[in-house]
C-alpha positions as CSV (number, residue, x, y, z in Angstrom):
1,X,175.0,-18.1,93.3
2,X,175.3,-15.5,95.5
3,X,177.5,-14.4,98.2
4,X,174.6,-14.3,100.8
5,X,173.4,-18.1,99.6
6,X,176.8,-19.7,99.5
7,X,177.5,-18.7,103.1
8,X,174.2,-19.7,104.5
9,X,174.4,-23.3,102.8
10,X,178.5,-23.4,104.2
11,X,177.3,-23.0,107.4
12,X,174.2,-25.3,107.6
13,X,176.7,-28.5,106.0
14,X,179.1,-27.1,108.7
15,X,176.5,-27.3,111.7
16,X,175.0,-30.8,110.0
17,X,178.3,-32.2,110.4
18,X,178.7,-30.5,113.9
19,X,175.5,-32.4,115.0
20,X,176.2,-36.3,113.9
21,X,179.5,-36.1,115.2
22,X,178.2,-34.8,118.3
23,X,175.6,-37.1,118.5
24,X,177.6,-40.3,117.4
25,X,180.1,-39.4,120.5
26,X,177.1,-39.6,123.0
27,X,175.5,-42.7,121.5
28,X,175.2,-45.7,124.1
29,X,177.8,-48.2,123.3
30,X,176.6,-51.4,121.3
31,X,175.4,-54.3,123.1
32,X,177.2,-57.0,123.6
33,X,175.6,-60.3,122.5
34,X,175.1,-63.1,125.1
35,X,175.6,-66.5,124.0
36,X,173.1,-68.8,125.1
37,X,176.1,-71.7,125.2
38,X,176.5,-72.5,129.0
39,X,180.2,-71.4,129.6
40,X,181.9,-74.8,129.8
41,X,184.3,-74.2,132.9
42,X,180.9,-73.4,135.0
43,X,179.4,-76.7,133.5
44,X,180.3,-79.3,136.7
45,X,181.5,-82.8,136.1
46,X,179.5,-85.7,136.3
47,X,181.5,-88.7,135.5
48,X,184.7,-89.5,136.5
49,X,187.1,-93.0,135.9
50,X,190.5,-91.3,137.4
51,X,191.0,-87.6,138.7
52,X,193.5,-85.6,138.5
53,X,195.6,-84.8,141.6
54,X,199.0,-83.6,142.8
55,X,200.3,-86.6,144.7
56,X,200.0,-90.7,145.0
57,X,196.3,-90.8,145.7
58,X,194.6,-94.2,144.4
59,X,191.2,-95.0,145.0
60,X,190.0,-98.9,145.5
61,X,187.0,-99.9,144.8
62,X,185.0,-102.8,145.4
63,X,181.5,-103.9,143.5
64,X,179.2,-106.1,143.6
65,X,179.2,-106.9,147.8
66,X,178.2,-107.4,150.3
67,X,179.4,-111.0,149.9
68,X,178.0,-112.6,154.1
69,X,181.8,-114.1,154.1
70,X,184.4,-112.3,151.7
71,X,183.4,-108.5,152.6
72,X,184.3,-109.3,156.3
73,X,187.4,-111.0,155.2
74,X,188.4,-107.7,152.8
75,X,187.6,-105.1,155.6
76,X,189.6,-107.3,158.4
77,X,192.5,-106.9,155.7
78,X,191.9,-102.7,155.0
79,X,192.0,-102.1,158.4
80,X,195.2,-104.0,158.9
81,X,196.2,-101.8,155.9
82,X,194.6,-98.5,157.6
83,X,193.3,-98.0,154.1
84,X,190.1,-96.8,153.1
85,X,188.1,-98.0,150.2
86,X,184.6,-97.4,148.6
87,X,182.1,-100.3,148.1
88,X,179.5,-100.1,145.0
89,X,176.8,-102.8,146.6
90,X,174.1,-104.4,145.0
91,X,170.9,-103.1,146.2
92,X,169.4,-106.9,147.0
93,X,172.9,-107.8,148.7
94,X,172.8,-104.5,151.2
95,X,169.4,-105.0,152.2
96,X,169.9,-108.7,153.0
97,X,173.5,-107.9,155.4
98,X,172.6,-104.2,156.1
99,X,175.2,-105.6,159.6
100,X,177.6,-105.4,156.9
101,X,177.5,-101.8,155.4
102,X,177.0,-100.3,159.1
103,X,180.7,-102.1,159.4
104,X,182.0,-100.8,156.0
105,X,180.9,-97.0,157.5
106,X,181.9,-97.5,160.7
107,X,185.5,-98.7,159.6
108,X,185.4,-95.3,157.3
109,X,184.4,-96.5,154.2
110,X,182.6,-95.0,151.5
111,X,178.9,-96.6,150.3
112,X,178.2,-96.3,146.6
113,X,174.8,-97.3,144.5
114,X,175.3,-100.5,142.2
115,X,171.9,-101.1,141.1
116,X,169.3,-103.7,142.5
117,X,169.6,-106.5,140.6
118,X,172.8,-105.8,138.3
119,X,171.1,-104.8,135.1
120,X,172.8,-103.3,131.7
121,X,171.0,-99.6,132.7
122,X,172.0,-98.8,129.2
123,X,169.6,-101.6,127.9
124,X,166.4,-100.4,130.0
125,X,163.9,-97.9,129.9
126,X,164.1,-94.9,132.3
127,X,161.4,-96.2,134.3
128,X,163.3,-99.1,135.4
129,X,166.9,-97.4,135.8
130,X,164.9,-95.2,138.2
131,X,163.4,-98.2,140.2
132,X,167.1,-100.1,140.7
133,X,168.4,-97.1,142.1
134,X,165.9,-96.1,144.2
135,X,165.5,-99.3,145.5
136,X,169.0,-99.7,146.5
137,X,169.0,-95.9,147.4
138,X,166.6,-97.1,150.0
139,X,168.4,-100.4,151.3
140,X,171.2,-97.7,151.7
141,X,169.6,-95.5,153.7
142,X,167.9,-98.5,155.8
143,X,171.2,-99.9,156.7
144,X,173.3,-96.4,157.2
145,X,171.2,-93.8,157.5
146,X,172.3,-91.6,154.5
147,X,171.9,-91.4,150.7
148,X,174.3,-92.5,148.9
149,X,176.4,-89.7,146.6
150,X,178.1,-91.9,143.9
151,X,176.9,-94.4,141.7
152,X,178.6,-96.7,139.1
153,X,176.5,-98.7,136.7
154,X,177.1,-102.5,136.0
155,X,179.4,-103.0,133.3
156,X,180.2,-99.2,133.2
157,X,177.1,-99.0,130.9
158,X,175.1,-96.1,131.1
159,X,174.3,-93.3,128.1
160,X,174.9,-89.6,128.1
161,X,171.0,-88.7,128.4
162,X,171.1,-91.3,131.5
163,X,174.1,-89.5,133.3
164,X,172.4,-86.5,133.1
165,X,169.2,-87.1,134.3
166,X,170.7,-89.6,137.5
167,X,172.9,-87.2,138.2
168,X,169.5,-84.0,138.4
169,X,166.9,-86.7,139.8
170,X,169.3,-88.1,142.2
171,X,172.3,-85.9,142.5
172,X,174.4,-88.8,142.2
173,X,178.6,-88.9,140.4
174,X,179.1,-91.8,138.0
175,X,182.3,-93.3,138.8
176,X,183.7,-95.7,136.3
177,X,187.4,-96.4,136.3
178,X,190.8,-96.9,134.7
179,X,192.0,-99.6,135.9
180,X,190.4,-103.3,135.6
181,X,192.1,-106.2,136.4
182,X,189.5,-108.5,135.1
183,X,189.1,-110.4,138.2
184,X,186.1,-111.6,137.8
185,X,187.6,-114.2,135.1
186,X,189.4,-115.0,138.2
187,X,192.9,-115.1,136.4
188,X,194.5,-116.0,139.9
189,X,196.0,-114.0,142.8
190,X,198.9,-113.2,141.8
191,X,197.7,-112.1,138.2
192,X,195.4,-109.5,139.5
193,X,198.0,-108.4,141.7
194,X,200.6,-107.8,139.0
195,X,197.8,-106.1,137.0
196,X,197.0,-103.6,139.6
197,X,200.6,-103.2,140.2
198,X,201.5,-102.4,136.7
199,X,198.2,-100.0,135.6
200,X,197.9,-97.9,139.0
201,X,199.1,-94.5,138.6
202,X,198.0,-91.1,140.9
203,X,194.7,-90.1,141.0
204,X,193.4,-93.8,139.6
205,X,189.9,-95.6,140.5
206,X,190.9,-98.8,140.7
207,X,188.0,-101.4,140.1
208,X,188.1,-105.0,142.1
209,X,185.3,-107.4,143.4
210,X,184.5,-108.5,146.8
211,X,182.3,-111.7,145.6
212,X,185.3,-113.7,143.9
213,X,187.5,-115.5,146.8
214,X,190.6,-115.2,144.3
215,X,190.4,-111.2,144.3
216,X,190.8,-111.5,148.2
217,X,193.4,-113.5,148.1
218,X,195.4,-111.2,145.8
219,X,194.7,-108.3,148.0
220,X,197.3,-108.5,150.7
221,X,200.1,-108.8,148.2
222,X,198.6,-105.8,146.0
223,X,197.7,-103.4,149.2
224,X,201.7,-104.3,150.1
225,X,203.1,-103.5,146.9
226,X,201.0,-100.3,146.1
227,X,201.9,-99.0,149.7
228,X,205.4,-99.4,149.0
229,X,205.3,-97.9,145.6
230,X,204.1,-94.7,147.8
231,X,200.6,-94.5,146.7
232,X,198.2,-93.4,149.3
233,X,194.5,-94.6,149.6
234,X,191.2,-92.6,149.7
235,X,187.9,-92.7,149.3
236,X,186.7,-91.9,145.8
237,X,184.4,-89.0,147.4
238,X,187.7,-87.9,148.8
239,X,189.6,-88.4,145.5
240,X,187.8,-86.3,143.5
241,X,187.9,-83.4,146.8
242,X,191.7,-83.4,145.6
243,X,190.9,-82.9,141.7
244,X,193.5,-80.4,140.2
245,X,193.0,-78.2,136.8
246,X,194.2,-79.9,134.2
247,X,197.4,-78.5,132.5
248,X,197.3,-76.3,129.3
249,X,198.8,-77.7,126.5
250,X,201.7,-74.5,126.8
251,X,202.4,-75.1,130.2
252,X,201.9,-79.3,129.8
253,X,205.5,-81.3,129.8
254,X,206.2,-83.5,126.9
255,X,204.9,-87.1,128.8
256,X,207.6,-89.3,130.2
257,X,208.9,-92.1,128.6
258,X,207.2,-95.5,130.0
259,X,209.5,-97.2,132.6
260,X,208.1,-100.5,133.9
261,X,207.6,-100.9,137.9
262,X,210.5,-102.6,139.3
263,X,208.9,-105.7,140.8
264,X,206.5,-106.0,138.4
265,X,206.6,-109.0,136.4
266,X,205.0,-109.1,132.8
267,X,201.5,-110.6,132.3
268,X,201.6,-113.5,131.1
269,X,197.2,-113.7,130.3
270,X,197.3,-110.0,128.5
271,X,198.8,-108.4,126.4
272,X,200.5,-105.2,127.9
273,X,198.7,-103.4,125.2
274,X,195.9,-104.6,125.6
275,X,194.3,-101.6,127.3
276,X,196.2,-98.6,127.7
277,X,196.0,-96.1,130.3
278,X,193.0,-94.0,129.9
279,X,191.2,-96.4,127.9
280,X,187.4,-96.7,128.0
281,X,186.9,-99.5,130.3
282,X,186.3,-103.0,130.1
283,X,182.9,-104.3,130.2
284,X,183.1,-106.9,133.1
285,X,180.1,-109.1,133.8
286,X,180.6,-108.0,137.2
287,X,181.7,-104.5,136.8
């Protein structure tokens, strides 16, 4: 080969190699691939049966009302308490003592949507979920004058598709809760007291029913007792205003060991095990 060649074919590998470097340094980065899964912190919450929150916050709730005698008797009794509370009516109830909701607003209280007619929602076709709560969406608004923003669906039934589409078609929270006393087997006063007492914690929805005299008798002693344990009472709307991130498991402290209320006597009709904190809740014919 000659001298002439071998330097031409040096220097046209030389400026190849020039180029593609040269080129490969101006080349527009990669792109980056976009996930179509919806980030899951932007995703908002729908249901809720306790929230989290920094301080003694409970929030009481009453289904099933208005009850014409006992819902009178249970707001003369929060307002001796200067409590608030939130009240999941039954659509055919409000619209037959709207006098009673108007009272429940006025006093500050929160108005929820129950259904019509007290149905298992899980159990019946879209169609007819959509008619109990519109219905009672409009007694609602007949007696108070505003839509309702919470919902909570007899026995705590309700699928995931359900939630979803409720909560889009009528912009509606489901609020369940964590702690049941079972009143409406009407254990006795001072058993759903001592239930209440023992399973409250911060940031708990606590589920009672204003149509069962016993449950009205037990709240005087239970508001008493919770207010001297500290706890402070809110609407649920307000509750879940107060909702704090939940800790990381590096920065979470190893849970405390269970100490039992002082004051708080054993129940005698369940066992304490019977359903532990955070526990999906208990379907109650009245829930």
């Amino acid at each position: 080969m000659s001298l002439f060649f071998r330097s031409a074919l040096l220097f046209g590998v030389g400026f190849l190699t020039v180029g593609l470097a040269a080129a490969e340094e101006n080349a527009p980065p990669p792109r980056s691939v976009q996930s179509s899964e919806p980030n899951p912190a932007s995703i908002p919450q729908i249901t809720f049966s306790s929230v989290h929150v920094d301080g003694p916050y409970v929030a009481m709730t009453f289904d099933d009302g208005p009850h014409t005698s006992l819902t009178p008797k249970l707001l003369d009794l929060l307002a001796a308490h200067h409590m608030k509370a939130t009240f999941f009516v039954v659509g055919q109830n409000a619209a037959e003592y709207p006098e009673i909701l108007k009272r429940a607003v006025r006093d500050g209280h929160e108005i929820g949507n129950h259904s019509w007619s007290h149905p298992n929602l899980g159990k019946i076709s879209d169609d007819g979920v959509r008619a109990q709560l519109r219905k009672t969406d409009d007694a609602i608004v007949a007696a108070i004058g505003v839509h309702p923003m919470l919902m909570r669906p007899p026995y705590g039934s309700v699928t995931p598709r359900q939630k979803r589409w409720i909560h889009e078609e009528f912009g509606y929270k489901i609020i369940i809760w964590d702690v049941d006393p079972l009143d409406w087997k009407r254990p006795g006063p001072k058993v759903v007291c001592s239930r209440i007492l023992r399973e409250a914690k911060p940031g708990s929805i606590i589920l009672a029913h204003d149509i069962h005299p016993p449950t009205i008798e037990a709240m005087p002693a239970t508001f008493d007792q919770l207010q001297a344990k500290g706890f402070k009472f809110v609407t649920v709307s307000e509750l879940i205003a107060m909702a704090k991130p939940m800790p990381t498991k590096a920065s979470a402290s190893p849970p405390a060991a269970h100490v039992p209320s002082l004051g708080v006597s054993p129940d005698p009709a369940r066992p304490a095990d019977s359903q532990p904190m955070g526990a999906a809740p208990a379907q109650s014919p009245d829930g």
